[in-house]
SERO-4910 file (N, C-alpha, C, O; in steps of 0.05 Angstrom, whole numbers):
BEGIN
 pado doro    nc1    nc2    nc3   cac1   cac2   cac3    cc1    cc2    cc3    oc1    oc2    oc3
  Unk    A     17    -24      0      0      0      0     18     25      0     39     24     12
  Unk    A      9     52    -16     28     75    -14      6     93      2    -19     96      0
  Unk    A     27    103     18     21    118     44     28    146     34     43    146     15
  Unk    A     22    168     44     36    200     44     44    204     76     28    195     92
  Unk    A     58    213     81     56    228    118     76    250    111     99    253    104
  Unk    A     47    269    120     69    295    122     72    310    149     55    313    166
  Unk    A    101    318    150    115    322    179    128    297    194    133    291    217
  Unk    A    129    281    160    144    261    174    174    253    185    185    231    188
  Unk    A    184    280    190    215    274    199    214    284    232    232    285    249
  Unk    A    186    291    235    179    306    257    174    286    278    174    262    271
  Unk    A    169    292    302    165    273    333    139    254    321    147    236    305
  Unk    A    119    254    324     91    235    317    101    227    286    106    202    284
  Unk    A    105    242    260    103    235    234    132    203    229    134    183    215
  Unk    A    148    218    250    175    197    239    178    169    249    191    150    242
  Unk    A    155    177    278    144    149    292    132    128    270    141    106    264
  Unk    A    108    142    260     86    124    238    104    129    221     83    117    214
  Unk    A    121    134    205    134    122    175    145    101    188    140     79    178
  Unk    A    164     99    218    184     74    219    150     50    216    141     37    198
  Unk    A    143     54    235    120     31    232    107     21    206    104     -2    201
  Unk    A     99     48    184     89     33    159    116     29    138    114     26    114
  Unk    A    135     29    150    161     30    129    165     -7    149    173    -27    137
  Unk    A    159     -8    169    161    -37    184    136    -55    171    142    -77    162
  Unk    A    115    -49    169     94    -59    152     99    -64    129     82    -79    119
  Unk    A    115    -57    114    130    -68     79    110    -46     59    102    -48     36
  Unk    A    107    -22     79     89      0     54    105     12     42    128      8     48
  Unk    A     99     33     17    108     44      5    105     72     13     82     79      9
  Unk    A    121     95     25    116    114     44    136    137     28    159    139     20
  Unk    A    115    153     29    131    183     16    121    200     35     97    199     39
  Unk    A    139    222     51    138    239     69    140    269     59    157    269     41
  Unk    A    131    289     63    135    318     51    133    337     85    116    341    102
  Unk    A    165    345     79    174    359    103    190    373     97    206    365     80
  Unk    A    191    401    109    210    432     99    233    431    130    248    447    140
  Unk    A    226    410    136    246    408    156    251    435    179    270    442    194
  Unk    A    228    445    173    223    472    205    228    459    231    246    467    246
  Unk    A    216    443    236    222    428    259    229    404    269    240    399    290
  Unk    A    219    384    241    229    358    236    259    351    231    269    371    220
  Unk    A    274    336    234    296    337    239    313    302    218    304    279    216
  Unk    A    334    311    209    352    294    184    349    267    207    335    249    197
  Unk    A    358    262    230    363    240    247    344    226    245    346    201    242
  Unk    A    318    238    246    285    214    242    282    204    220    263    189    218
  Unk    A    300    208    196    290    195    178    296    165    171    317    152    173
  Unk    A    268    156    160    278    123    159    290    115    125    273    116    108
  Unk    A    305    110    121    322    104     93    299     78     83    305     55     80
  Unk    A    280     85     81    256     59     66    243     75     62    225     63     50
  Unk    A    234    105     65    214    121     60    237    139     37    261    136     36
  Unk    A    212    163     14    221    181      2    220    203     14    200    205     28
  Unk    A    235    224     15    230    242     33    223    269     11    242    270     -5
  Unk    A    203    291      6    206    302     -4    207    340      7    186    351     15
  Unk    A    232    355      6    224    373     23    209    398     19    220    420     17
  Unk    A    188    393     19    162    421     10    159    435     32    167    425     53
  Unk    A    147    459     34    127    467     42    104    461     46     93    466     25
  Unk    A     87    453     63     56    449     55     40    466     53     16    460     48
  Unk    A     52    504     60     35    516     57     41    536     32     30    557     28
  Unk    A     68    520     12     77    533    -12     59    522    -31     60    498    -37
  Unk    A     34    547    -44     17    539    -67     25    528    -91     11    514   -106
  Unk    A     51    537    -97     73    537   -110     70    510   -125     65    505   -149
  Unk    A     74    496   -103     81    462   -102     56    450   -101     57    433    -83
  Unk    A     29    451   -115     10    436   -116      7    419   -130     -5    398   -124
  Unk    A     21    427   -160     29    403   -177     49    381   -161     44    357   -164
  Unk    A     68    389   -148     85    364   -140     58    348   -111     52    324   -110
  Unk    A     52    361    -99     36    342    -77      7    324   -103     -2    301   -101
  Unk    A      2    341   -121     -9    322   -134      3    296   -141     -8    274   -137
  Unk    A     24    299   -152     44    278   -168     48    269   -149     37    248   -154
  Unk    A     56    266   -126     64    243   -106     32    229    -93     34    204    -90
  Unk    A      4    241    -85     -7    227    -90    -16    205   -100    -25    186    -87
  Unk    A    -13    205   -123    -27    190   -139    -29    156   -133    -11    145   -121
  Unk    A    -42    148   -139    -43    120   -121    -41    119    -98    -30     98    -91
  Unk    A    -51    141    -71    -48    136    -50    -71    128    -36    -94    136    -36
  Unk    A    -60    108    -22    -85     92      2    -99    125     23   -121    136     23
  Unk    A    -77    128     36    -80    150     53    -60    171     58    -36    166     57
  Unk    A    -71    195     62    -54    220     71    -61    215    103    -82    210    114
  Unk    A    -29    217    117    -33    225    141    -28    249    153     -4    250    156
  Unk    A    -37    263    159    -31    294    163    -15    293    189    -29    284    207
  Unk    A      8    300    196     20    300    208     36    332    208     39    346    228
  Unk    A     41    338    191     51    370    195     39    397    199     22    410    186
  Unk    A     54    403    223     40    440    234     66    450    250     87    437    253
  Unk    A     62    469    258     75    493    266     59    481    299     35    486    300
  Unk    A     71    468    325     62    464    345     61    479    369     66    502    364
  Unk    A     59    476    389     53    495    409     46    515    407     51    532    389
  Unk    A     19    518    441     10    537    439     20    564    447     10    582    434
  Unk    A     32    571    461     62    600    462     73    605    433     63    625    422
  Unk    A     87    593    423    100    602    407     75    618    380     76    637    364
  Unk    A     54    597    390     29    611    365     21    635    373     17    652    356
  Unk    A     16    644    405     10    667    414     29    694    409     23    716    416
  Unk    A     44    689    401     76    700    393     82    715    366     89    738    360
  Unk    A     72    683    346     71    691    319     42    685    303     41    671    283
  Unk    A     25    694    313     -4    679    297     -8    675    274    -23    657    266
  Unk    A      9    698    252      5    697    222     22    675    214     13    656    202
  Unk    A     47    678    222     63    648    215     47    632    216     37    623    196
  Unk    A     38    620    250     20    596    240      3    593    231      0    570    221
  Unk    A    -22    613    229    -40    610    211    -33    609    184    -53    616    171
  Unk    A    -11    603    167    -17    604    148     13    581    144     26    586    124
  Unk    A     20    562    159     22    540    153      3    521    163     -5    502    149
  Unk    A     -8    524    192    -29    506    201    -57    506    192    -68    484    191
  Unk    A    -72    531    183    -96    537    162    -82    535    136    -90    512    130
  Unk    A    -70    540    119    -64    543     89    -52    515     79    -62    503     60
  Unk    A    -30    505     94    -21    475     95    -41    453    101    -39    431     90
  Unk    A    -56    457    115    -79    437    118    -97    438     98   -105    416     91
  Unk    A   -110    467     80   -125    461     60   -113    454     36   -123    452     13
  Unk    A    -87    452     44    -70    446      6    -70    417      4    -74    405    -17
  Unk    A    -67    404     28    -66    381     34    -86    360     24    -87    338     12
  Unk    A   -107    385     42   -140    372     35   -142    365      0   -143    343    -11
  Unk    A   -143    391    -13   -144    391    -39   -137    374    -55   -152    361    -70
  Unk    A   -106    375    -51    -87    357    -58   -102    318    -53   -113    304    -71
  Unk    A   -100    315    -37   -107    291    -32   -136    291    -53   -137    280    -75
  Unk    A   -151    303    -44   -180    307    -57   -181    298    -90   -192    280   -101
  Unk    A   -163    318    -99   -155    325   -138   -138    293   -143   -137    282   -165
  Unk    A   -127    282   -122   -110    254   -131   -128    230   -128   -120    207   -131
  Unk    A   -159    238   -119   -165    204   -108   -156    195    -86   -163    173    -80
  Unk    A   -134    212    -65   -138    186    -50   -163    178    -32   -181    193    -25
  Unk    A   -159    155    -28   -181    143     -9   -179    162     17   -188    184     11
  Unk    A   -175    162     31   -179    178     66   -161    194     73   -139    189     64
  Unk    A   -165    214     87   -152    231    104   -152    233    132   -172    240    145
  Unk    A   -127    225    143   -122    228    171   -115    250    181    -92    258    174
  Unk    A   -125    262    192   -112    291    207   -108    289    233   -126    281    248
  Unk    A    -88    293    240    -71    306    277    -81    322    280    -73    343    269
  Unk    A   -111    322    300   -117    350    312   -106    348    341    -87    335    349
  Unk    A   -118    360    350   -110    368    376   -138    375    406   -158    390    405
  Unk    A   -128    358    429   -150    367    443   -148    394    459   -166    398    475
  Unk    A   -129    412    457   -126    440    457   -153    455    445   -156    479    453
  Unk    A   -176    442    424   -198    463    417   -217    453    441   -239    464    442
  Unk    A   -212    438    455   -227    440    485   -227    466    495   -249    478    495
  Unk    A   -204    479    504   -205    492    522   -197    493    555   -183    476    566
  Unk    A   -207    512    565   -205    501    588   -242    502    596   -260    517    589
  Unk    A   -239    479    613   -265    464    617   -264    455    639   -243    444    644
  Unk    A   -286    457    662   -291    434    692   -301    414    687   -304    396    704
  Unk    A   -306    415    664   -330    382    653   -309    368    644   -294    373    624
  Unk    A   -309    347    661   -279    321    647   -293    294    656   -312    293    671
  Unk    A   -287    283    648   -272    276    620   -281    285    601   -305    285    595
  Unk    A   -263    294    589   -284    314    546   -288    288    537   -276    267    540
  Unk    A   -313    297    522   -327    288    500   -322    295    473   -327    319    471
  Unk    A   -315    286    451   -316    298    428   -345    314    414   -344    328    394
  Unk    A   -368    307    428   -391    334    426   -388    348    440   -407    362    435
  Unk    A   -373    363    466   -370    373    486   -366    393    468   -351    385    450
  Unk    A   -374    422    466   -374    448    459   -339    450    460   -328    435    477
  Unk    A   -319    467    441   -301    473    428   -298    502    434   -312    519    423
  Unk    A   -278    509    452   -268    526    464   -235    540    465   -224    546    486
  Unk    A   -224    545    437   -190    543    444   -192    566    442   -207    580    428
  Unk    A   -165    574    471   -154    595    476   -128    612    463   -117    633    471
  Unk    A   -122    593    437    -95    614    421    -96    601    401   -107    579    399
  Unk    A    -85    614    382    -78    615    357    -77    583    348    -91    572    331
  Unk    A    -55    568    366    -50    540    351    -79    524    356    -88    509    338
  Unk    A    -91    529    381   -110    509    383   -137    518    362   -148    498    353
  Unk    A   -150    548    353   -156    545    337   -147    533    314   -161    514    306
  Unk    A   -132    537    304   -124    529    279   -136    498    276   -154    488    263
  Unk    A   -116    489    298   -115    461    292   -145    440    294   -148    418    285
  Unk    A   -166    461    315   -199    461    309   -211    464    288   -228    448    280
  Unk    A   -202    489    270   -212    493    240   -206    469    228   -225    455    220
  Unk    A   -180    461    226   -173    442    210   -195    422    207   -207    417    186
  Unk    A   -200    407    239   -212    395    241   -249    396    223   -258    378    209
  Unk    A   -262    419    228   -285    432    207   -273    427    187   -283    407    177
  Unk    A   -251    437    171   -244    433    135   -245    401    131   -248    390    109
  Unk    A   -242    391    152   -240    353    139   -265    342    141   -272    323    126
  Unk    A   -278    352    156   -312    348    147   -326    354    134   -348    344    129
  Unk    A   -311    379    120   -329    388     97   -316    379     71   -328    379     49
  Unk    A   -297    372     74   -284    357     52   -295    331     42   -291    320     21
  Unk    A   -311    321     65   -316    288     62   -349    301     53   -360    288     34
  Unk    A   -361    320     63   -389    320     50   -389    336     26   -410    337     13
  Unk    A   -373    345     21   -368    370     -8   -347    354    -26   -353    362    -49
  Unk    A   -330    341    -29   -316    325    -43   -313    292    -35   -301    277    -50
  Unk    A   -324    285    -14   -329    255    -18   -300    244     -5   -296    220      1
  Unk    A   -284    264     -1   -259    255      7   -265    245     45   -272    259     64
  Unk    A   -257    210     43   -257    205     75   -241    205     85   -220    196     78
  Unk    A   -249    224    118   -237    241    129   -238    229    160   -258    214    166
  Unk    A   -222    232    175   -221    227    205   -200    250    221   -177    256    213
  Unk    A   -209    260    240   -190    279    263   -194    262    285   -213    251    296
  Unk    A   -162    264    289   -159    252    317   -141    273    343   -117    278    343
  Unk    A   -157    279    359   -152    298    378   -135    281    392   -139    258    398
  Unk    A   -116    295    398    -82    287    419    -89    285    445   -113    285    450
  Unk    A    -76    283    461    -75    290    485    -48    281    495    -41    258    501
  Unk    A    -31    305    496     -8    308    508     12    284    510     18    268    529
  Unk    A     26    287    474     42    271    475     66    259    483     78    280    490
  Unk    A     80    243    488    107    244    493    120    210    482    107    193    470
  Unk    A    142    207    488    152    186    471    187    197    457    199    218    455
  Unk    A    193    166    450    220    179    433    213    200    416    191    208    409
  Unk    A    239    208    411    242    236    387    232    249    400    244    270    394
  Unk    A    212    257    423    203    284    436    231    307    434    254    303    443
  Unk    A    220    328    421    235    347    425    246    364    459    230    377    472
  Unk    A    270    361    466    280    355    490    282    392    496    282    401    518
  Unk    A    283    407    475    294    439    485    270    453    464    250    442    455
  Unk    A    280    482    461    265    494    451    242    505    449    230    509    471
  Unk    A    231    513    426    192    528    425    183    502    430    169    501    450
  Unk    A    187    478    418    170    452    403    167    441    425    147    427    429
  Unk    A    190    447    451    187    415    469    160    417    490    148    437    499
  Unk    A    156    391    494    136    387    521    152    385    538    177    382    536
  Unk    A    125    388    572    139    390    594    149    368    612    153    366    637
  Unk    A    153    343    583    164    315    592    188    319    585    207    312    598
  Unk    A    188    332    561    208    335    549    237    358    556    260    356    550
  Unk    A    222    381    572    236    402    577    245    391    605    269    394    608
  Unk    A    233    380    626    243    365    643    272    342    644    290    335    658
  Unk    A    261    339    624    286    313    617    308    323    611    329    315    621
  Unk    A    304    346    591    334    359    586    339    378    602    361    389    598
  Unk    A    321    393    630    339    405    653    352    385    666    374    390    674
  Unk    A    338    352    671    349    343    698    387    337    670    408    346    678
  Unk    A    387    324    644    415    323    635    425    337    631    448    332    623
  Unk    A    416    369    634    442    388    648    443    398    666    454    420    667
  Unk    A    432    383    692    441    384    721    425    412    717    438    432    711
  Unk    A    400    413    720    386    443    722    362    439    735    355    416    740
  Unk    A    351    454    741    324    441    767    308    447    746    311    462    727
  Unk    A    282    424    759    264    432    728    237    453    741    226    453    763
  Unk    A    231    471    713    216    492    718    186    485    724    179    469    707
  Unk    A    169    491    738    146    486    732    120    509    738    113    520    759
  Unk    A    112    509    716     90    544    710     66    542    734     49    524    734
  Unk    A     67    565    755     40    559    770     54    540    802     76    542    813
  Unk    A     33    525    806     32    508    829     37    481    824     44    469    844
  Unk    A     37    462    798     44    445    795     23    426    793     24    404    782
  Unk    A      2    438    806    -25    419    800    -42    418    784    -66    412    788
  Unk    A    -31    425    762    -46    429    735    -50    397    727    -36    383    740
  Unk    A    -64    386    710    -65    349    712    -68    351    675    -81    366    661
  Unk    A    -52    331    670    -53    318    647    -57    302    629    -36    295    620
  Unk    A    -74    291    618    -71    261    609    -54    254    583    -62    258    560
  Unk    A    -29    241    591    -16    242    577     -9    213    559      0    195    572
  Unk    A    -14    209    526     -7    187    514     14    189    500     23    211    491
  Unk    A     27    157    494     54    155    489     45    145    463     25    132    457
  Unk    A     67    158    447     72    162    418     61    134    406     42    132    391
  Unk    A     72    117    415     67     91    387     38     75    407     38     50    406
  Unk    A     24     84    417      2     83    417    -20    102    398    -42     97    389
  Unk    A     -3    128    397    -21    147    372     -9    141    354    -18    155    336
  Unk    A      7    128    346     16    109    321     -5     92    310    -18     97    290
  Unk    A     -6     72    326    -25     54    329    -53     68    320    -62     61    298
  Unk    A    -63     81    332    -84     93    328    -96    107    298   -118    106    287
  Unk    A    -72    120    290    -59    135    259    -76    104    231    -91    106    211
  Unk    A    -64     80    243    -59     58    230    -89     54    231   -101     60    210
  Unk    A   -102     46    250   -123     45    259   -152     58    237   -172     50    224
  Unk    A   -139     78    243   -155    105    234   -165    103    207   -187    109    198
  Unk    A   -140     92    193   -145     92    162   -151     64    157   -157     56    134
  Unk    A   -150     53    172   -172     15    162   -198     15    164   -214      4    149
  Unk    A   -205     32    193   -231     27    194   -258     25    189   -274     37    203
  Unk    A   -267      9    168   -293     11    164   -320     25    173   -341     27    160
  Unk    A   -316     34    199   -343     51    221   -323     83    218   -326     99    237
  Unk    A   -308     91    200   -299    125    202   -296    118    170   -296     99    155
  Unk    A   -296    152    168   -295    165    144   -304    186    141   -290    199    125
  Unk    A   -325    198    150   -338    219    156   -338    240    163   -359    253    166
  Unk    A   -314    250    167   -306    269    179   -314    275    217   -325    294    228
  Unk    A   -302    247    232   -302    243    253   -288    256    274   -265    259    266
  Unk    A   -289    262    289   -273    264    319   -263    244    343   -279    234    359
  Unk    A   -243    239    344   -241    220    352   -228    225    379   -242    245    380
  Unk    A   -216    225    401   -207    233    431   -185    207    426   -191    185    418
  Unk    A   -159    215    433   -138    192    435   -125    200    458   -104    214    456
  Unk    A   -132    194    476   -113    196    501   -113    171    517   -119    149    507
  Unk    A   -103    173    549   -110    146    557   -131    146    574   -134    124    584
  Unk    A   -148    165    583   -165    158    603   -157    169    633   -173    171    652
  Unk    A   -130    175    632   -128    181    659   -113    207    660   -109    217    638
  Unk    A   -103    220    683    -96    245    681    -70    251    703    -74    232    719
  Unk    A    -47    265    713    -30    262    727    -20    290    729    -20    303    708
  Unk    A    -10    302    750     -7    325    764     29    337    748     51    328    752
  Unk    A     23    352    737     54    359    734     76    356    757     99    351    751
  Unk    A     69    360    788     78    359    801     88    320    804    108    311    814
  Unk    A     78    314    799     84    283    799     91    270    780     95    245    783
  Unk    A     93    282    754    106    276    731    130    288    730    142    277    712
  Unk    A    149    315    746    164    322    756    182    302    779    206    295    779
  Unk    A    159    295    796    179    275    807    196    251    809    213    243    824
  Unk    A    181    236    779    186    218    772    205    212    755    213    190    748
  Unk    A    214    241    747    241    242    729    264    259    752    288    255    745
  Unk    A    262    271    767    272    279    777    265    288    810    244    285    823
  Unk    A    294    302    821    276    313    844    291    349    856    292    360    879
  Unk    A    304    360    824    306    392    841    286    404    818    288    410    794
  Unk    A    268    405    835    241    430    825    235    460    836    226    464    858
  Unk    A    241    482    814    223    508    816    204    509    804    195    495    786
  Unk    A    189    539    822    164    536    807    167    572    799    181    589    811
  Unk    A    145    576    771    161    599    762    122    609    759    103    595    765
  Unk    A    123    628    751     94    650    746     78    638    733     92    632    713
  Unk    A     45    625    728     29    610    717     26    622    694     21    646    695
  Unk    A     27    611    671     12    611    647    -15    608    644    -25    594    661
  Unk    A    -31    618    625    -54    622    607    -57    590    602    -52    582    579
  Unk    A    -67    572    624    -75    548    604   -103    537    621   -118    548    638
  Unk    A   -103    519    612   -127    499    623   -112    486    653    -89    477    651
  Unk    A   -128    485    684   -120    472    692   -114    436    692    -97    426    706
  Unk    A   -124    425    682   -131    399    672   -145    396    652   -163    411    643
  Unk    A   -132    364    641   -142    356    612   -146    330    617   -129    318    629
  Unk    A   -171    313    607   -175    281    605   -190    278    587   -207    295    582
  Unk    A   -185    248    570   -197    247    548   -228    222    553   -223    205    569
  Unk    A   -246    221    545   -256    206    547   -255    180    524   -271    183    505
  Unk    A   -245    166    523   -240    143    499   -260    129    487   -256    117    466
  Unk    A   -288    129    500   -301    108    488   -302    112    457   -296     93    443
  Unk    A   -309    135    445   -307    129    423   -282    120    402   -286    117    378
  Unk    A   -261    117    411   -242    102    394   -238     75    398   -229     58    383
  Unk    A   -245     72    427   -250     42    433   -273     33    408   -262     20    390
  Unk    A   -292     36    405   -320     26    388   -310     34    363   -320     20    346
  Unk    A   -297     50    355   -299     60    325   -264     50    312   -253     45    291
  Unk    A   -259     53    332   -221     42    318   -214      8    328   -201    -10    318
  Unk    A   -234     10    358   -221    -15    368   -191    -12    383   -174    -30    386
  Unk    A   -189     12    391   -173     21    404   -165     30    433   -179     44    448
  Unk    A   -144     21    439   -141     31    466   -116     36    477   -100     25    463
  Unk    A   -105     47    495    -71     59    495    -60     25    510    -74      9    522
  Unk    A    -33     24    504    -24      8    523      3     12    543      9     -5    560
  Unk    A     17     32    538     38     39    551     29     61    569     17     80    559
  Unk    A     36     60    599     30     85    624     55     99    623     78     91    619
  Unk    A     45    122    628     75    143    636     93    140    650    116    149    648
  Unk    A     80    124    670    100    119    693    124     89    688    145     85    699
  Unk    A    112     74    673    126     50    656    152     63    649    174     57    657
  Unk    A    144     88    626    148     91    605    182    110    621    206    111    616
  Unk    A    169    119    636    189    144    651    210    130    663    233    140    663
  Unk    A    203    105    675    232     87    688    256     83    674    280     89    676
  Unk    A    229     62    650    251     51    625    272     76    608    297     76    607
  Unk    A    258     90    600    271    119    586    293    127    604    313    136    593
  Unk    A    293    124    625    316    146    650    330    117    643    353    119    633
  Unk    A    323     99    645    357     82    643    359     73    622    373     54    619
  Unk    A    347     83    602    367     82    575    384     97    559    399     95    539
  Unk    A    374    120    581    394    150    574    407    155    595    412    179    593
  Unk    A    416    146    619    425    139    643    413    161    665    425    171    685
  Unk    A    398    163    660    388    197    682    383    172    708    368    154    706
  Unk    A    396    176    726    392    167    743    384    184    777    379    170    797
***
């Protein structure tokens, strides 16, 4: 089967090529390498380096279409700071790159579209566990966007027939997590204070709660997504694990010199409610954070 994933040199995209490049698929990736990085790439995939939000290049995303099973949408401009920062930037790779995408896929035939949304168009909310009917509330730039997105793939599946699925995140982490920088999470920014002997920062009081899933379970899910016979429709789907954990205790588990620095603009807590990917994908997470956090510290020796 030929696959597309774009942002595939990136944290989630370079996860699912190793897996459908392990499946014996035929996998072509389109990445401008903003954030995705030469080291993720798997030498069994094509790599092509576009823009997705260069109009420019619509003939080439046509041409690599063609014969494709599925587009997995994997590329954006992430976090929500850095969007509050630059909004036109990302609006116009995370809105403009998402409808070239759409199109693109659309004008080639392929069969389905997977899109990476995000459960950031929640909001902040007291009603938890979210529902994917639960009213749509984002507070900046990235989490709109990446909500619109979600509307353009529904209307793509009732206005062009193109089948469509969004699958809302919930706070990823996993190899390749970006360890520094705009991009990283606060699994990730933790990890690289405690390997340069630096106390790790944490925004607020620390009891902000998370539910956080590991990468090759939203791998899994990606895979999932595009077999399933009960999606196409321009669905919503919740991929998290069901449960939720205190920054302060996801702090202590990697480490133990913690500050705490001035609260950010966010949601105090996030949980996903799963039933519907359980029933509609047949899905369910299988790796816990706290598994996940042992093994990781002694393979990179953080002790």
């Amino acid at each position: 089967m030929k696959y597309v994933v774009t942002g595939g040199a990136g944290f989630i995209g370079s996860n699912l090529v190793d897996e459908l490049i392990k499946q014996k698929h035929e996998v072509h990736v389109i990445d401008n390498f903003s954030s995705g990085r030469k080291e993720n790439c798997n030498p069994g995939a094509i790599y092509h380096n576009w823009d997705i939000s260069d109009n420019n290049q619509y003939k080439n995303f046509i041409k690599i279409m063609q014969y494709t099973d599925t587009v997995f949408h994997c590329a954006a401009l992430a976090r929500v700071q850095p969007s509050i920062n630059d909004p036109i930037k990302y609006e116009i790779n995370n809105t403009i790159g998402t409808m070239n995408m759409l199109k693109s896929a659309s004008d080639s035939n392929v069969r389905r579209f997977v899109y990476s949304a995000s459960s950031s168009a929640y909001g902040p909310t007291e009603n938890l566990p979210s529902y994917e009917h639960d009213p749509s509330n984002p507070i900046s730039p990235y989490a709109s966007q990446k909500y619109y997105g979600e509307i353009c793939c529904k209307m793509f599946f009732e206005v062009y027939s193109l089948e469509t699925i969004s699958l809302r995140y919930f706070n990823i982490y996993g190899e390749r997590q970006n360890l520094g920088g705009a991009y990283a999470t606060v699994i990730g920014v933790f990890i690289k204070q405690c390997l340069d002997d630096l106390p790790m920062t944490i925004n607020g009081d620390g009891n902000q709660r998370r539910d956080f899933t590991y990468v090759g379970d939203v791998v899994r899910a990606n895979i999932l997504a595009a077999k399933s016979k009960k999606v196409g429709k321009g669905e919503v789907i919740n991929i998290g694990t069901g449960n939720n954990i205190s920054i302060n205790k996801v702090a202590k588990l990697i480490g133990n010199n913690i500050t705490y620095r001035q609260p950010l603009n966010e949601p105090l807590a996030n949980l996903a409610d799963t039933t519907k990917a359980k029933k509609l994908l047949d899905w369910e997470p299988l790796v816990q954070l706290e598994d996940w956090i042992v093994n990781y510290k002694t393979k990179i020796g953080l002790n």
